[in-house]
LODRENVEX-116360 format. One record per residue (C-alpha): x, y, z; residue in one letter. Coordinates in steps of 0.1 Angstrom, whole numbers, padded with zeros to 4 digits, always signed. Each point is the difference from the previous one (the first is absolute). Example, Ala and Ser with C-alpha at 12.3 -4.5 7.8 and 13.67 -1.06 7.14 Angstrom:
// residues 2
+0123-0045+0078A+0014+0034-0007S
This chain:
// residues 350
+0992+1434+1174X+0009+0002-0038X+0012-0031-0015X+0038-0001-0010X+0026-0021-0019X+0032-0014+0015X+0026+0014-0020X+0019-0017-0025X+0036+0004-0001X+0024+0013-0031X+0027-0022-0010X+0016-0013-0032X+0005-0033-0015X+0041-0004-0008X-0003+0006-0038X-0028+0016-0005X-0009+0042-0009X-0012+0015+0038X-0033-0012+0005X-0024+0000+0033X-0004-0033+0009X-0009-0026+0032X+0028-0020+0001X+0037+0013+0007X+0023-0014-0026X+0016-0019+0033X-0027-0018+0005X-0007-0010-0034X+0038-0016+0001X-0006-0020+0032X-0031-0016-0021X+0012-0003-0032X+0035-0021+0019X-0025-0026+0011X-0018-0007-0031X+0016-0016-0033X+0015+0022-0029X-0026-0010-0019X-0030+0018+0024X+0024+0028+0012X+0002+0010-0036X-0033-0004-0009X-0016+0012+0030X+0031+0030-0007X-0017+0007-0031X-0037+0012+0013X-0006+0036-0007X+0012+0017+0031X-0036+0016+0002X-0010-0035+0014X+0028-0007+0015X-0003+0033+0022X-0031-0021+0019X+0017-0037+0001X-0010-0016+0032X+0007-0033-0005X+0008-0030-0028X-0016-0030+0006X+0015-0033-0018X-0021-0026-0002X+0012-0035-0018X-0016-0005-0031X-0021+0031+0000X+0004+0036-0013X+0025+0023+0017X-0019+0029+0018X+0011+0036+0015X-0022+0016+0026X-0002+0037-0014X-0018+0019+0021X-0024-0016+0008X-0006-0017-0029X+0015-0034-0012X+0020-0002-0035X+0013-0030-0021X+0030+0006-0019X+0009-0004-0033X+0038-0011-0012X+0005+0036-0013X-0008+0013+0036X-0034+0012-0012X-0026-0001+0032X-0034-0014-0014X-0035-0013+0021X-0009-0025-0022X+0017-0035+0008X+0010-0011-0039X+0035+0006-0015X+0016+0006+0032X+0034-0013+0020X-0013-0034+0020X+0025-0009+0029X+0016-0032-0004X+0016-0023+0029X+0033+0012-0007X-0007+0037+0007X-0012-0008+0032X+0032-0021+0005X+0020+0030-0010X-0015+0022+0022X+0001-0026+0032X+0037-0006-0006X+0005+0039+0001X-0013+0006+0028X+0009-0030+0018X+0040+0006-0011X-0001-0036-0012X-0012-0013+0029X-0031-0011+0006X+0008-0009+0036X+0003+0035+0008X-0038+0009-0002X-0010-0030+0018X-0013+0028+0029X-0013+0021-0027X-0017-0027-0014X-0017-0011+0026X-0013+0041+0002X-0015+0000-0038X+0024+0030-0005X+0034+0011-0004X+0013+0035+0004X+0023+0017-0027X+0026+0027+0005X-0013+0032-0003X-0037-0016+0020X-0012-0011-0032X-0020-0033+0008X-0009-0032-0020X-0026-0023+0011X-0001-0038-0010X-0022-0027-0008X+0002-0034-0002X-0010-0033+0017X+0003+0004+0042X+0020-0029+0019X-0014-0001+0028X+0013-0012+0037X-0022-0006+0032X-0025+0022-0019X+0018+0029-0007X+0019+0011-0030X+0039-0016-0001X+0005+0019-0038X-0014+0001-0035X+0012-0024-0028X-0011-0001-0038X-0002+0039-0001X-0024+0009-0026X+0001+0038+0006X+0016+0031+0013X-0013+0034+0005X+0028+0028+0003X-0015+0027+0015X+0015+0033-0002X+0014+0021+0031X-0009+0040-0004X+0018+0027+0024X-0019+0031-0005X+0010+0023+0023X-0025+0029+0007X-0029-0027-0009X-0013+0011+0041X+0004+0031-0002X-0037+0010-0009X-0011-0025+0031X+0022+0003+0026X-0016+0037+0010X-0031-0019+0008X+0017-0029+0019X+0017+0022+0028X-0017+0004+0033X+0006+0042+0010X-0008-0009+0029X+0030-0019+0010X+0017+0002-0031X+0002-0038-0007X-0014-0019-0024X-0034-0015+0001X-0012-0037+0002X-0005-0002-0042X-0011-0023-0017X+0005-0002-0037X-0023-0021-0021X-0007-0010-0037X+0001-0028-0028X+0026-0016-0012X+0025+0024-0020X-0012+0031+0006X+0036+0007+0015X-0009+0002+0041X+0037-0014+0004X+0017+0024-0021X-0020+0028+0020X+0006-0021+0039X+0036+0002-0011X+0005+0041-0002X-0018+0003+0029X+0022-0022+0021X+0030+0021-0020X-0012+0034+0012X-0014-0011+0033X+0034-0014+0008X+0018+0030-0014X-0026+0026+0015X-0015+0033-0017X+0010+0028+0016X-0026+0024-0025X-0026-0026+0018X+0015+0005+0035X+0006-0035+0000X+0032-0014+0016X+0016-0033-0017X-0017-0030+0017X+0017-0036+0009X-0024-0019-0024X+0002-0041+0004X-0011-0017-0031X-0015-0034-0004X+0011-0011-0035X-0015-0034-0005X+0002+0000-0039X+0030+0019-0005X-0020+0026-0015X+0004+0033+0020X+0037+0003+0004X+0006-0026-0031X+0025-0014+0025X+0028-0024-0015X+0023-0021+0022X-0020+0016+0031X+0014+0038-0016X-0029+0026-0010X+0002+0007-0038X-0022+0028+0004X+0005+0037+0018X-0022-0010+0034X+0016+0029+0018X+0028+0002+0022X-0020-0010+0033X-0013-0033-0012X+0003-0035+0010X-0007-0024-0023X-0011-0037+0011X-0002-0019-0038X-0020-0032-0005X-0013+0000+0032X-0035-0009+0008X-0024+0031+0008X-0011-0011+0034X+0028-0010+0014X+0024+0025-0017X-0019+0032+0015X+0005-0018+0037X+0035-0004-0009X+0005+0036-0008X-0024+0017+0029X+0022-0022+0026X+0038+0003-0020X-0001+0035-0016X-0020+0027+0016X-0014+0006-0031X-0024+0036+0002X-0021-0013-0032X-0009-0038-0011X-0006-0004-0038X-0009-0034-0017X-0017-0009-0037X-0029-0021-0003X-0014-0007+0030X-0031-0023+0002X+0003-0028+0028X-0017-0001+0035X+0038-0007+0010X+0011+0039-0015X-0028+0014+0017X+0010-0011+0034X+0032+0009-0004X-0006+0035-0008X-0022+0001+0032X+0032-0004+0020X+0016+0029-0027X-0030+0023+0010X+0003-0005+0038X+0034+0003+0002X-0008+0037-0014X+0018-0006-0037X-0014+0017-0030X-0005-0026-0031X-0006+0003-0040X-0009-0031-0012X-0019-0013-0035X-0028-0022-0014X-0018-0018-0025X-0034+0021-0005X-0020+0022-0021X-0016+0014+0026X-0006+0004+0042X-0035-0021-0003X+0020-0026-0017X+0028+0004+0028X-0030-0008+0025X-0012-0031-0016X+0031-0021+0007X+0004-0012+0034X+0035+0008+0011X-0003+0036-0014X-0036+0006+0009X+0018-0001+0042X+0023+0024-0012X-0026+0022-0010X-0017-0005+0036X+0034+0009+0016X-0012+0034-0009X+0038+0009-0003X+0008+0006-0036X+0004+0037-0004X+0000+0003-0038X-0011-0020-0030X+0015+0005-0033X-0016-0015-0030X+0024-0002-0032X-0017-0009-0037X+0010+0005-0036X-0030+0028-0012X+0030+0025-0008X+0026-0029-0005X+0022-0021+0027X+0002+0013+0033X-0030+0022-0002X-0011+0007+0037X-0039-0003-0002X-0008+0012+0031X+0008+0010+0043X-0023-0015+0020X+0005+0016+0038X-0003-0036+0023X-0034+0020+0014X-0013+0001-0036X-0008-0041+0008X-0033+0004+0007X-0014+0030-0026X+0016-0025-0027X-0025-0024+0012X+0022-0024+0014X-0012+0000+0035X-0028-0025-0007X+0031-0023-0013X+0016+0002+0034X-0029-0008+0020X
């Protein structure tokens, strides 16, 4: 099939003339209350043309500011002026990062202690920042971070109607269910953003599609599908979705199959021998899943262990590869699970 883009959506930063742009004026709020004035202001002043693509700021101490614009990285200049070259630009000091740490925490650095221990904290709205810093560890596992030297906000996008060029191919006539999917791509090529409208409209239903509303379980490890905060979904997941946040994959999906009679299984990321067993006891006990990976491609898929047996399972009813040849979200390609072996990855599997 054709290659298409997902969609952006229109909204307008408060103050500005109407513009199409990426990121809703309430989610630029939520960000700019966690950072100082200072970066709120100057970060305010980019020309919204940039801003439109902002997918994260990373703060680094003692080095340049830097937006992810789509795709592309950005150091900023005081005036707000986005540039690629490294000289004359904002460098992040220690108390920035302070700033931001005691905004988020509420003054209280107690209160992450959990989230510390993750890497990550989630934001209102699903928005996400990532830390870094020197791990503390206890019996060989990480107790929490200490000397933070970075954060990376990452920016939550609801774009609703970013499935609806896909979803067509993901329903099974047959028995008008969804089939096993797998969604797969690298890094920032928005597979999330896309994983969360499906679960939206597979929840809901699509009655042009003959599709009635499923009871979808999701497995949100990272916070990153339903952008949950204090355990409550940020993010439209549809009205027949149960939500189990911070939870590890594996166990998470048994949790759900056994508690909630869930119709559909989704889950980002998956990678581990551990996830792949655990979706053998989703497959037998006859529940659809949509799940994601790390990969460029299905040969690369069958070169890692774990994922290389769940190619063997000879389950996965359709492969969706996402890229960035027409911008973010592009799906590539449909592979058809009996394509496997015409793509040449049946020698892999051997």
């Amino acid at each position: 099939m054709s290659r298409y883009v997902i969609p952006k959506s229109v909204h307008t930063i408060a103050g500005s003339a109407r513009i199409t742009v990426g990121v809703p004026a309430g989610a630029w709020r939520q960000i700019a209350s966690v950072l100082p004035s200072n970066l709120a202001e100057m970060i305010g002043r980019v020309p919204l043309r940039y801003l439109a693509d902002l997918e994260e700021i990373r703060l680094r101490r003692d080095r340049p500011l830097m937006l992810g614009l789509g795709g592309s990285d950005y150091f900023i200049r005081q005036d707000g002026t986005p540039v690629s070259e490294s000289s004359g630009v904002y460098v992040v000091n220690a108390v920035d990062l302070e700033k931001v740490l005691h905004n988020i925490s509420g003054s209280s650095m107690y209160a992450l202690e959990e989230e510390l221990k993750n890497g990550y904290v989630t934001l209102p709205g699903g928005h996400r920042v990532g830390l870094t810093g020197k791990a503390v560890l206890e019996n060989g596992r990480v107790k929490t971070l200490k000397y933070l030297s970075g954060l990376n906000i990452r920016v939550c996008r609801e774009i609703k109607g970013a499935a609806d060029g896909l979803i067509k191919h993901l329903i099974d006539r047959r028995v008008q269910n969804i089939y096993h999917t797998v969604i797969l791509s690298p890094p920032r090529c928005g597979k999330t953003t896309l994983l969360r409208d499906l679960v939206r409209q597979v929840s809901n239903g699509l009655p042009g599609l003959q599709l009635a509303g499923r009871t979808v379980g999701v497995v949100d490890e990272r916070s990153e599908i339903a952008g949950c905060h204090r355990g409550l979904p940020q993010m439209d997941v549809g009205v027949r979705t149960d939500v189990l946040d911070g939870c590890p994959k594996a166990q998470g999906m048994m949790i759900l199959l056994r508690a909630m009679s869930p119709d559909v299984i989704v889950t980002d990321e998956i990678g581990s021998m551990e996830d792949i067993h655990a979706l053998e006891e989703v497959f037998n006990a006859g529940v659809r899943v949509i799940v994601t990976i790390h990969g460029s491609s299905l040969r690369e898929l069958a070169n890692r262990p774990a994922l290389k047996y769940l190619l063997q399972l000879n389950i996965i009813e359709r492969f969706v590869l996402l890229g960035r040849s027409r911008g973010v979200g592009t799906v590539e390609k449909i592979y058809n699970g009996n394509d496997l072996p015409s793509l040449g990855v049946k020698m892999c599997l051997s």
